[in-house]
N, C-alpha and C positions, 0 to 999 in steps of 0.2 A: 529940498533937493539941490545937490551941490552942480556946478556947471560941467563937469567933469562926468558925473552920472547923467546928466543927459544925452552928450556925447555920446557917450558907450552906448546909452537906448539904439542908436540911430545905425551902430557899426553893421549889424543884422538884416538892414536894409540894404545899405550899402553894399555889402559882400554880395546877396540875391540880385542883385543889380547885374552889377558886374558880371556875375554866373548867366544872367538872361543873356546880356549882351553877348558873351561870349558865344553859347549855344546856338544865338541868332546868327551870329555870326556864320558859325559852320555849317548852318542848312543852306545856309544864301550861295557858301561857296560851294559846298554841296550840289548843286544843280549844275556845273559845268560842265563838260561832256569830255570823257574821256581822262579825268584826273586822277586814274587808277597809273596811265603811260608814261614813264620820266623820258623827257628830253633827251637825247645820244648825246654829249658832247664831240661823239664823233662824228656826227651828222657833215660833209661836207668836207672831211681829212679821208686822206688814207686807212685802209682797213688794214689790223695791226697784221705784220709781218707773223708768219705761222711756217712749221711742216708737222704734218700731222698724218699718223696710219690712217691708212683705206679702210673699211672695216672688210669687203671682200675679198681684199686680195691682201695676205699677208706679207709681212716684210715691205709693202711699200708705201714707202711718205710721196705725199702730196704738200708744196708748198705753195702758198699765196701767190709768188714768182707765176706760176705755170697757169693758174686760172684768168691771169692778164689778159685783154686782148678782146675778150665779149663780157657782158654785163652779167650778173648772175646772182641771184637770188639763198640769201644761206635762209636753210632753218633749221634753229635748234631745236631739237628731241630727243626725250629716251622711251625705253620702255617703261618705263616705272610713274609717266607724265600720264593723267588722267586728261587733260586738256588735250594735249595732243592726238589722241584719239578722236578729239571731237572736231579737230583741224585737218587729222590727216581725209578724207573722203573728198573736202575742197582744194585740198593741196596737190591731191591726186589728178583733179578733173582740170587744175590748172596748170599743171606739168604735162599733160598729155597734149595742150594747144602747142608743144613745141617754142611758146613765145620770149622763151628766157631759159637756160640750164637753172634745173633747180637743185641746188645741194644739199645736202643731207648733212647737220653737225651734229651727231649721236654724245650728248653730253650724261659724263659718270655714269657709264652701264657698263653692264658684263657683257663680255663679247657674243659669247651664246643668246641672251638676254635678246638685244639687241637684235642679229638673225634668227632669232623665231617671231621676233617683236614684226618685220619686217614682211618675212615669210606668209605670216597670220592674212599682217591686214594688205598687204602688197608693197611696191618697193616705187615710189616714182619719180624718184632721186637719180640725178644724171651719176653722181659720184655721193657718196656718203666715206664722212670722215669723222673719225673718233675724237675725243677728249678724254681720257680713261681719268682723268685726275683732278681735270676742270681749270688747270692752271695758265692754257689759252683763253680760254672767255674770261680770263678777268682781265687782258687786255681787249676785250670785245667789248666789256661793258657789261656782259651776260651775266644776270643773276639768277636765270631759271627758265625754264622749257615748258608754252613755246615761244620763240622769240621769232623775231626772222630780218632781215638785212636785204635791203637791195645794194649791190656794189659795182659800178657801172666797169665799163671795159678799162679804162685807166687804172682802176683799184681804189676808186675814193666812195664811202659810206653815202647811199644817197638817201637812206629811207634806213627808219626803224619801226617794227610792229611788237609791242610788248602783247602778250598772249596771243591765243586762237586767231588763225584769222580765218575772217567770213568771205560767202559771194560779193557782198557787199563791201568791207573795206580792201576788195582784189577790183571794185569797178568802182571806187571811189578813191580809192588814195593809190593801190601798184601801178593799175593801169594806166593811169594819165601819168605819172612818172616814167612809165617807160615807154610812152609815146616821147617823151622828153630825151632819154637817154638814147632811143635810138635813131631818133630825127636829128 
């Protein structure tokens, strides 16, 4: 047997090695909580300049400018988001404490779509604002619905929530944030 064919025996080991370690690898990081959420880079900048229609009242924009002044929480949704559904009943119950204007960002729906979406499951949006096109949220960062924003009274990003939010991360992560924001 040449030294060369032993070699080669061994390459078969080698590779499942490798393949173990890797696989170990990914369950280990696997366990970390929350690795589904990417980081904002906006976290801590201004939230991007915008004017965007209302979705109730036609012909009028709403621009970033005008929401200045108190802190305000955006979430994005549409009708078409099966998640959202499962968000809005807590979104609802925490728009009604009055503890923050909650906004509404109706992202790529049909307008009708949209106000039956609304109508259905109820409305608890101080203002709801459209994206028909999606071409604002990708200076948001938004890749999909639902997301949601806290944006204190200055207009700088102070909080991102990727997906549904729970009882639970509205008394673990909004809330002591906006004890911050408005202290």
């Amino acid at each position: 047997m040449t030294r060369q064919t032993s070699k080669a025996r061994w390459l078969p080991l080698i590779v499942f090695g490798l393949l173990a370690a890797l696989l170990l690898a990914g369950v280990i990081l696997s366990r970390q909580g929350n690795r589904e959420a990417l980081p904002s880079p906006l976290i801590g900048k201004p939230a991007p300049a915008f004017e965007l229609p209302v979705l109730h009242e036609a012909g009028r924009l709403v621009s970033s400018q005008e929401l200045l002044g108190e802190p305000y929480l955006l979430n994005v949704w549409g009708s078409w988001c099966p998640e959202c559904r499962v968000e809005h009943p807590v979104l609802t119950r925490f728009a009604e404490t009055k503890r923050i204007r909650v906004i509404g960002y109706n992202l790529k729906d049909e307008h009708a779509d949209a106000l039956r979406w609304l109508e259905q499951f109820g409305n608890p949006y101080w203002l709801v604002l459209t994206d028909y096109t999606g071409e604002n949220a990708i200076d948001w960062g938004i890749y999909g619905a639902p997301e949601t924003f806290l944006v204190d009274a200055a207009g700088v990003i102070r909080w991102k929530h990727v997906g549904p939010v729970s009882e639970q991360v509205i008394a673990d992560e909004l809330v002591p944030l906006l004890d911050e924001v408005d202290g």
